[in-house]
C-alpha positions as CSV (number, residue, x, y, z in Angstrom):
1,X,0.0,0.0,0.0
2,X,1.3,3.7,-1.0
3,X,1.7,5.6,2.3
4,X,0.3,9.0,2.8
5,X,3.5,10.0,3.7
6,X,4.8,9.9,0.2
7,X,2.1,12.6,-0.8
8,X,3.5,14.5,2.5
9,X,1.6,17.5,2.4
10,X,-0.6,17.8,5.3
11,X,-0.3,19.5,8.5
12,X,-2.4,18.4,11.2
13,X,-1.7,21.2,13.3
14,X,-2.6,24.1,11.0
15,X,-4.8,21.9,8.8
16,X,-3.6,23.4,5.6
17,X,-2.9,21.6,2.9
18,X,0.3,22.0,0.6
19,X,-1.3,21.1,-2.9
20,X,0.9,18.7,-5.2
21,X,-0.6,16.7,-8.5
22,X,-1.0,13.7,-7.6
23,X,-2.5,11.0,-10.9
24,X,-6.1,10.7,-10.0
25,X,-6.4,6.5,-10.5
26,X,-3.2,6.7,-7.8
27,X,-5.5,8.7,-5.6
28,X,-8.4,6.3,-6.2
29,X,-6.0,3.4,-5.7
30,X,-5.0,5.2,-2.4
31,X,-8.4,5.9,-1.4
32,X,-9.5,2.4,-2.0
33,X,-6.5,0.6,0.3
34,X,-6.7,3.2,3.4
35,X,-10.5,2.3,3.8
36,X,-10.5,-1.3,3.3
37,X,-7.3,-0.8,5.9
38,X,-9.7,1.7,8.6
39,X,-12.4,-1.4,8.4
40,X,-10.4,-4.2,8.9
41,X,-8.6,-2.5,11.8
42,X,-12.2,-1.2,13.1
43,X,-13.6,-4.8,13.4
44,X,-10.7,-6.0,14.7
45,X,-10.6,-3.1,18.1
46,X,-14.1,-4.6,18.4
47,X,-13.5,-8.2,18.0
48,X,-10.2,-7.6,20.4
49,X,-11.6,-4.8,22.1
50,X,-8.8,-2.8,21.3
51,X,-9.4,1.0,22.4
52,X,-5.8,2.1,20.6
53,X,-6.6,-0.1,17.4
54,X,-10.1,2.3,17.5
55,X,-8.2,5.6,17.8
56,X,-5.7,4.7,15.1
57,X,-8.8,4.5,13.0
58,X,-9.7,7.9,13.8
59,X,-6.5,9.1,12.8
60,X,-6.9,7.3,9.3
61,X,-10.2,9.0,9.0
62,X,-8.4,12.5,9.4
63,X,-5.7,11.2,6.5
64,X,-8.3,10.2,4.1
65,X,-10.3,13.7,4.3
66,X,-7.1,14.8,3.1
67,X,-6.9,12.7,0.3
68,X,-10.6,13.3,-0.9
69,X,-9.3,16.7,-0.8
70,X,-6.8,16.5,-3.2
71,X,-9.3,14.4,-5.1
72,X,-11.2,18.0,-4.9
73,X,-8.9,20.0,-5.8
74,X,-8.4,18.6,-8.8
75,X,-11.7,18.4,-10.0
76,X,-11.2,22.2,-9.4
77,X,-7.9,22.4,-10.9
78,X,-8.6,21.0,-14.2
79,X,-12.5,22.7,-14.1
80,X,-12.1,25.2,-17.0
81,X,-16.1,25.5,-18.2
82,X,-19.6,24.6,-17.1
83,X,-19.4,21.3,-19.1
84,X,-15.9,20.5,-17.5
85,X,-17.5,20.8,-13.9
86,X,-20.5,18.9,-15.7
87,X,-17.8,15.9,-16.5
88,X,-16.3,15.9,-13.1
89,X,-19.2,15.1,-11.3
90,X,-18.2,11.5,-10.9
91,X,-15.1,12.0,-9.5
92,X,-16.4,14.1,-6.9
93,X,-19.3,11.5,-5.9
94,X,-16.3,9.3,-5.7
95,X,-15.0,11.7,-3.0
96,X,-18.2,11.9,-1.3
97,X,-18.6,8.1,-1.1
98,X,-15.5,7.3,0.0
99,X,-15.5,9.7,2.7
100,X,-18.4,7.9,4.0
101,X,-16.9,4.7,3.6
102,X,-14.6,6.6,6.3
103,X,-16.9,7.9,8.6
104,X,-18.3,3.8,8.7
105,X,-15.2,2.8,10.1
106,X,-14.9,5.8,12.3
107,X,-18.5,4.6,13.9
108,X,-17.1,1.3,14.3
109,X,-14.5,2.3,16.0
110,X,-16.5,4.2,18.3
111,X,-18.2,1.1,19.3
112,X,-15.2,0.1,21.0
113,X,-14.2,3.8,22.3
114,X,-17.6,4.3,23.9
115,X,-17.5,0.9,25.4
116,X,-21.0,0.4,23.6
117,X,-20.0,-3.6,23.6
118,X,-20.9,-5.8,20.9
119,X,-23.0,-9.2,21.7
120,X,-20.6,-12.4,22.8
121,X,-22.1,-13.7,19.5
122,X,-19.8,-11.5,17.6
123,X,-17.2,-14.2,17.4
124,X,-19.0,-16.2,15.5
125,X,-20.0,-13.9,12.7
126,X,-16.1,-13.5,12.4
127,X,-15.5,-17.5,12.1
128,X,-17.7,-17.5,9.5
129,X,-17.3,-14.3,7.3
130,X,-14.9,-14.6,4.0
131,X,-11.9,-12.2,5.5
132,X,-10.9,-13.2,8.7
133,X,-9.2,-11.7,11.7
134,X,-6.7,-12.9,13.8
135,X,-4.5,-11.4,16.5
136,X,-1.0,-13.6,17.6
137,X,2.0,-12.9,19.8
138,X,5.3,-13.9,18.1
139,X,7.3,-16.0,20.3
140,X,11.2,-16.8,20.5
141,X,10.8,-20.0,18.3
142,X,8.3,-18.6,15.4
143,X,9.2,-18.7,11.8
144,X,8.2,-15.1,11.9
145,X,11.0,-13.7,14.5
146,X,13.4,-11.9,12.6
147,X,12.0,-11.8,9.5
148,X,11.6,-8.9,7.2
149,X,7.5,-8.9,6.3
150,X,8.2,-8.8,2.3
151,X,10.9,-12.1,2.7
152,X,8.2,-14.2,4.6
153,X,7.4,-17.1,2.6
154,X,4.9,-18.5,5.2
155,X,3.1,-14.6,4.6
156,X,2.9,-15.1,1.2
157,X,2.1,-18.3,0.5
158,X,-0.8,-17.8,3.0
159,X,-2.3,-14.7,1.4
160,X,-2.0,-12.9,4.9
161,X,-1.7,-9.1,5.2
162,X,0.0,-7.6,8.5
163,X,-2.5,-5.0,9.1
164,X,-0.7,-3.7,12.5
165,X,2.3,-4.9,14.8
166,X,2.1,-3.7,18.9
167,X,5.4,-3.4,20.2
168,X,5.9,-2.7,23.6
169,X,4.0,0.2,23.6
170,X,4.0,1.7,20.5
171,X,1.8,-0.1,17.5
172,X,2.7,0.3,13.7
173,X,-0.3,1.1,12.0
174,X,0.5,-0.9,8.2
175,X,3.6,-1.6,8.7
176,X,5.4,-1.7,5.3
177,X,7.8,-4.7,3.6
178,X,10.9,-3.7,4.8
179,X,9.8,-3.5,8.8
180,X,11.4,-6.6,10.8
181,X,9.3,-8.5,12.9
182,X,10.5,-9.5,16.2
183,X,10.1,-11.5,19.2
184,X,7.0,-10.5,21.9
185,X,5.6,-8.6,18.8
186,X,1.6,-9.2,18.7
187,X,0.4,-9.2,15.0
188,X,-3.0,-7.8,13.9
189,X,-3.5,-9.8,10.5
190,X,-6.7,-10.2,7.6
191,X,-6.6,-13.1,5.5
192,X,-8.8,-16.1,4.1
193,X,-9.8,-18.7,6.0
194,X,-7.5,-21.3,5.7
195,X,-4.7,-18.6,5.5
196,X,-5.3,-17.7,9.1
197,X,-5.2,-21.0,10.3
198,X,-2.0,-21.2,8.7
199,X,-0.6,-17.6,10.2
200,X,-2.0,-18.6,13.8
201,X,0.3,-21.1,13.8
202,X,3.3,-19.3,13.5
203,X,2.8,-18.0,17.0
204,X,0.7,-17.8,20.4
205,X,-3.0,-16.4,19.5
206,X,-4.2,-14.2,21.6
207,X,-8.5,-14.9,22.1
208,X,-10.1,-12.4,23.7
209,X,-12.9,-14.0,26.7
210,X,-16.5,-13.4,25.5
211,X,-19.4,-13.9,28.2
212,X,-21.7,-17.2,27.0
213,X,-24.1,-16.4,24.5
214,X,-27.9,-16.7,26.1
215,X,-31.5,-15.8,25.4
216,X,-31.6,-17.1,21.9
217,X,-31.9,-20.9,21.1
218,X,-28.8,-22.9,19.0
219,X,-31.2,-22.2,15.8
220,X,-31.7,-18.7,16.7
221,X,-27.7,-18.2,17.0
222,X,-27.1,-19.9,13.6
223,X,-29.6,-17.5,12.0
224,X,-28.3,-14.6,13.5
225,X,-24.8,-15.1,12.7
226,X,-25.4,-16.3,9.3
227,X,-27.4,-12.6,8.9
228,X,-24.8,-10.7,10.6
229,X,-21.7,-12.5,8.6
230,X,-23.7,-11.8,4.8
231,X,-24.3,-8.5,5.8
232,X,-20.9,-7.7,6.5
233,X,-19.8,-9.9,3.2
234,X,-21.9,-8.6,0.7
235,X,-20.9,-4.7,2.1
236,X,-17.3,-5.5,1.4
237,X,-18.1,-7.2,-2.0
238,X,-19.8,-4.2,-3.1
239,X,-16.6,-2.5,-2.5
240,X,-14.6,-4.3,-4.4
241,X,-17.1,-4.0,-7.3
242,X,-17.9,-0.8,-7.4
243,X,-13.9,0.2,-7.3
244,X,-13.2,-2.3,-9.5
245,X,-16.1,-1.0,-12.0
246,X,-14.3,2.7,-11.9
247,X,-10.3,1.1,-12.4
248,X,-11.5,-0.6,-15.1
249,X,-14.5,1.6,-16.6
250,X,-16.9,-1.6,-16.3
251,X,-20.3,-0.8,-16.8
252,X,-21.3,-4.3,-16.1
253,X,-20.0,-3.9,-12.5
254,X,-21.1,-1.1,-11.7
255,X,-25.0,-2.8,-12.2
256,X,-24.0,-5.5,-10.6
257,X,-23.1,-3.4,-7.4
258,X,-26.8,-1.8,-7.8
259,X,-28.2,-4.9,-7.5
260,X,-26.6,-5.8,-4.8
261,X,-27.4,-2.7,-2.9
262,X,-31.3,-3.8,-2.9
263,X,-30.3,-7.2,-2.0
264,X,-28.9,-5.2,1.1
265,X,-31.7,-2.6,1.8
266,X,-33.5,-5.9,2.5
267,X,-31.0,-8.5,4.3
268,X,-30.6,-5.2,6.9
269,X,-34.0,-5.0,7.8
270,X,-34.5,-8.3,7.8
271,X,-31.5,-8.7,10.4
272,X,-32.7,-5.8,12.4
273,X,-36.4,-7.2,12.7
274,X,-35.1,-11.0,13.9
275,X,-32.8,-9.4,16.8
276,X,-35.7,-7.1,18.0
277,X,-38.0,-9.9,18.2
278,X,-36.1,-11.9,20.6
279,X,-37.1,-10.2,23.8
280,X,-34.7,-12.7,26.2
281,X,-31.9,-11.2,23.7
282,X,-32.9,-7.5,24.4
283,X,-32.1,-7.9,28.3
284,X,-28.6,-7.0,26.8
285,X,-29.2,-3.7,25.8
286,X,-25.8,-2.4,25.2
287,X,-24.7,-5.9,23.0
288,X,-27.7,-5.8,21.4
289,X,-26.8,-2.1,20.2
290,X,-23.6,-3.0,19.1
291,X,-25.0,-5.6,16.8
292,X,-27.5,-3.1,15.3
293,X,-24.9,-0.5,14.7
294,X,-22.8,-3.0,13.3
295,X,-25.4,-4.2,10.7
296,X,-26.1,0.1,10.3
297,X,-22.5,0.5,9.3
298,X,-22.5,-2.2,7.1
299,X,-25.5,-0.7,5.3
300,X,-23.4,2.6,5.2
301,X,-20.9,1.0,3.2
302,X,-23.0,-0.5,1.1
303,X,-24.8,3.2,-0.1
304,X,-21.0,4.2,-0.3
305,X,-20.0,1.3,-2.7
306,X,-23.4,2.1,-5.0
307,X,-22.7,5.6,-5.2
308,X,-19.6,5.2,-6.1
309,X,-20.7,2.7,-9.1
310,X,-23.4,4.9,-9.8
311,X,-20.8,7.8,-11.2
312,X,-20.6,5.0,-14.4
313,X,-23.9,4.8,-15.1
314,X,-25.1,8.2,-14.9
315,X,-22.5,10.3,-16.4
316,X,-23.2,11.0,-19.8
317,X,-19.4,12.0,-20.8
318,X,-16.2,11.3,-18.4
319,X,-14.0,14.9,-18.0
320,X,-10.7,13.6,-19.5
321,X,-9.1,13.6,-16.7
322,X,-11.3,10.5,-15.6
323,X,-11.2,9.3,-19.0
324,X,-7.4,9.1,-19.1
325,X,-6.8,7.5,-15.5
326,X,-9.2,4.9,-17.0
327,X,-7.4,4.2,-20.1
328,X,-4.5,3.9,-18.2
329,X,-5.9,0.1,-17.4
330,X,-5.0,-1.7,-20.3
331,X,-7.5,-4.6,-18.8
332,X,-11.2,-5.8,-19.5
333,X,-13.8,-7.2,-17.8
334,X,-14.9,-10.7,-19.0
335,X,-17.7,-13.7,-17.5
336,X,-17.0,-17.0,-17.9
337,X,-18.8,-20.1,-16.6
338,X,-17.0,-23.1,-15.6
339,X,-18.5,-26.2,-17.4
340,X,-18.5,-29.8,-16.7
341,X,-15.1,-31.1,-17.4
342,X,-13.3,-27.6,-16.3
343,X,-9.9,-28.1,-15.8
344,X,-10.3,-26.0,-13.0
345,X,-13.5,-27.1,-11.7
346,X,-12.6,-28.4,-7.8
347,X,-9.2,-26.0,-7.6
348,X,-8.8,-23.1,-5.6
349,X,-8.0,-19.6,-7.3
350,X,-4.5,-20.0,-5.6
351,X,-3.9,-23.8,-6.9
352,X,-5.1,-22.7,-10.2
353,X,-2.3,-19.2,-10.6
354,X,-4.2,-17.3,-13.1
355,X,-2.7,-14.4,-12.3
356,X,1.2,-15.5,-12.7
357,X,0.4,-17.8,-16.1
358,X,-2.4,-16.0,-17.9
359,X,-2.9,-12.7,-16.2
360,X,-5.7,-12.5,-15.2
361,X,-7.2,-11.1,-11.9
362,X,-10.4,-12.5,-10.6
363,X,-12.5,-9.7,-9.3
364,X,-15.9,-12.1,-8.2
365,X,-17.1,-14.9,-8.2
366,X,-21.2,-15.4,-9.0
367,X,-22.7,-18.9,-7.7
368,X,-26.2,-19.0,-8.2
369,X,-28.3,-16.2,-6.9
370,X,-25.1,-15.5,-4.2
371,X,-21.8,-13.4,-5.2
372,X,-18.4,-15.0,-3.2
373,X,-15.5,-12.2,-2.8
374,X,-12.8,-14.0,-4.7
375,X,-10.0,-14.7,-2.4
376,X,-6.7,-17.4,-3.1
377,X,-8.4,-20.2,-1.0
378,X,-12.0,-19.7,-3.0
379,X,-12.4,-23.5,-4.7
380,X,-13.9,-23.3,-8.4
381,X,-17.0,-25.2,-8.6
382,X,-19.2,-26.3,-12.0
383,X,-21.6,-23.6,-13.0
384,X,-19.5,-20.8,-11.6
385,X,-19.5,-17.5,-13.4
386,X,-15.7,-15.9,-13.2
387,X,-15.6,-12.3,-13.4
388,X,-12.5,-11.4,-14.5
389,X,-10.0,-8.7,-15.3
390,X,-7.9,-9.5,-18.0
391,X,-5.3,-7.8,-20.1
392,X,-7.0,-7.9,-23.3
393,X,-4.4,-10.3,-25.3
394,X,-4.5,-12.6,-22.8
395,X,-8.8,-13.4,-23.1
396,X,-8.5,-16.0,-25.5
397,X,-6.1,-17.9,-22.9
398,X,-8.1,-17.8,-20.2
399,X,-11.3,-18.7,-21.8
400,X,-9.3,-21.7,-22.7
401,X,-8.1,-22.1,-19.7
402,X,-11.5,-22.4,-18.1
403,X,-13.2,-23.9,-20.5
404,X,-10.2,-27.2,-21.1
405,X,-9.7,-25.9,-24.6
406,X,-6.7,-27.9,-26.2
407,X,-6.4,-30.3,-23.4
């Protein structure tokens, strides 16, 4: 991830902002990684109750107003005419959107801050959700002691991102390739499922003690999780859509992203109306409003991710400064469903290294009614549609590559 201290232009003190031109798709690019970064470390001060994980979130929220200022100024800077303010539209709904993408993780973070408490059932949702959260202390004997993060085999190979180190008393917020990790360091970390199993390994985890789960029946729990865990899934898929559909220019994605924002409206409500009704439930007060605002946020980020798709679909012409960061991706969007007899059919996305042999970069992955974040442990069944961005001489490989052409 590009730090904002490369664009170092921003004083906190006299909040005044030292303008330099910064590419707008870099911006974007920025924008996109230090909000998915201010969620992960959000749910993670609530899952570890983590009061200085929450403020460092706060602080990220004060970096990325900056940013979406830049974004600002220029749409101002390169605003010459009524048609070129017209043009730029999108790019300022994309600043809008992702500052409330910001403000979501700010509330989160409050959750934990205020002490609001979350219901003991939020460990659960994160066993089941598609990224997953972990939080270990490196001991004298891990793999990981002494190691420079971007010469760690075991992080690569298990598709796990560092997303904070405490040490001693200080915490690295991101820490970057070249930081060393050391023994009695305690690692915040996001990853796929089986990755984390992996990356727990590698030292002592550290499980923060949740009160026993009571007033709602073994059923009731399943249903709740399984409501919570989709919501939070399907907020952060829309993200990655929706970015995706403005990196690439997809119009397809963007739609996609709309859709999905209904699909939300409704799974909210209906996860708000089951928790109300279970009066033994409501005894908790405070849990049971950290659940709700939980689900709220998610909602939030979901409204973000469709604005931001909607700048696509309702612009009639792109300001060529939009246009340009666009063309810039030499890559297009293509759907391909996996028939009987795939070659790939029963392999994971990492097994099967699209990226490295054809490149290709799987955005999603559509299963039925149900869209699955694709992540390098996600296993390729028949009948699955592959959204994919590809470099465009390299679509004729991949469709063959799906589809067992010339095997």
């Amino acid at each position: 991830m590009k730090r904002l201290s490369e664009f170092d232009s921003f004083d906190e003190n006299e909040e005044k902002i030292s303008y330099k031109p910064i590419p707008v798709r870099e911006l974007l690019v920025e924008l996109k990684d230090t909000s998915e970064l201010m969620l992960d470390l959000a749910y993670s001060s609530i899952l570890f109750d983590d009061k200085e994980l929450a403020e460092e979130v706060l602080e990220l929220e004060e970096r990325t107003d900056y940013l979406v200022q830049l974004l600002q100024i220029d749409c101002m800077a390169a605003s010459r005419s009524v048609k070129d303010a017209e043009s730029l539209l999108p790019i300022l709904s994309i600043a809008s959107a992702t500052d409330k993408i910001s403000d979501a993780a700010g509330d989160l973070a409050v959750i934990t801050l205020k002490e609001i408490k979350v219901h003991p059932l939020i460990r659960e949702v994160f066993s089941r959700v598609s990224e997953r959260l972990t939080c270990i202390k490196v001991e004298a004997d891990s793999e990981l002691a002494g190691t420079r993060i971007g010469d760690s085999e075991l992080l690569s190979d298990s598709g796990v991102d560092i997303i904070a180190i405490r040490r001693g008393r200080s915490l690295i917020v991101d820490p970057d390739e070249d930081d060393v990790i050391v023994e009695g360091d305690v690692l915040y970390a996001r990853g796929t499922a089986r990755g984390i199993e992996e990356f727990k390994e590698m030292g002592e985890e550290i499980i923060y003690s949740y009160p026993s789960i009571e007033g709602l029946t073994a059923r009731e729990l399943e249903e709740a999780v399984r409501k919570l865990a989709e919501l939070k899934d399907t907020s952060e898929l829309m993200l990655d859509l929706a970015y995706s559909s403005i990196l690439l220019g997809s119009r397809e994605l963007a739609e996609e992203v709309l859709v999905l924002e209904e699909y939300m409206d409704e799974k909210h409500t209906e996860f708000e109306l089951f928790i109300l009704s279970k009066k033994p439930m409501l005894e908790d007060t405070r849990g049971v409003l950290g659940l709700i605002r939980m689900a709220l946020v998610t909602e939030e980020i979901a409204d973000a991710a469709a604005e931001i798709a909607s700048t696509l679909l309702i612009s009639r012409e792109l300001h060529p400064v939009l246009r340009r960061s666009l063309e810039e991706a030499d890559e297009v969007i293509v759907r391909v469903e996996v028939p009987e007899g795939s070659p790939i059919a029963g392999k994971t996305l990492k097994e099967i290294g699209m990226q490295s042999s054809v490149g290709v970069w799987i955005v999603a992955v559509k299963r039925g009614e149900r869209w699955i974040r694709a992540k390098p442990d996600t296993i390729v069944e028949v009948g699955d549609i592959l959204v994919a961005s590809v470099y465009s001489e390299g679509v004729d490989d991949f469709i063959s590559m799906v589809k067992g052409y010339g095997e």
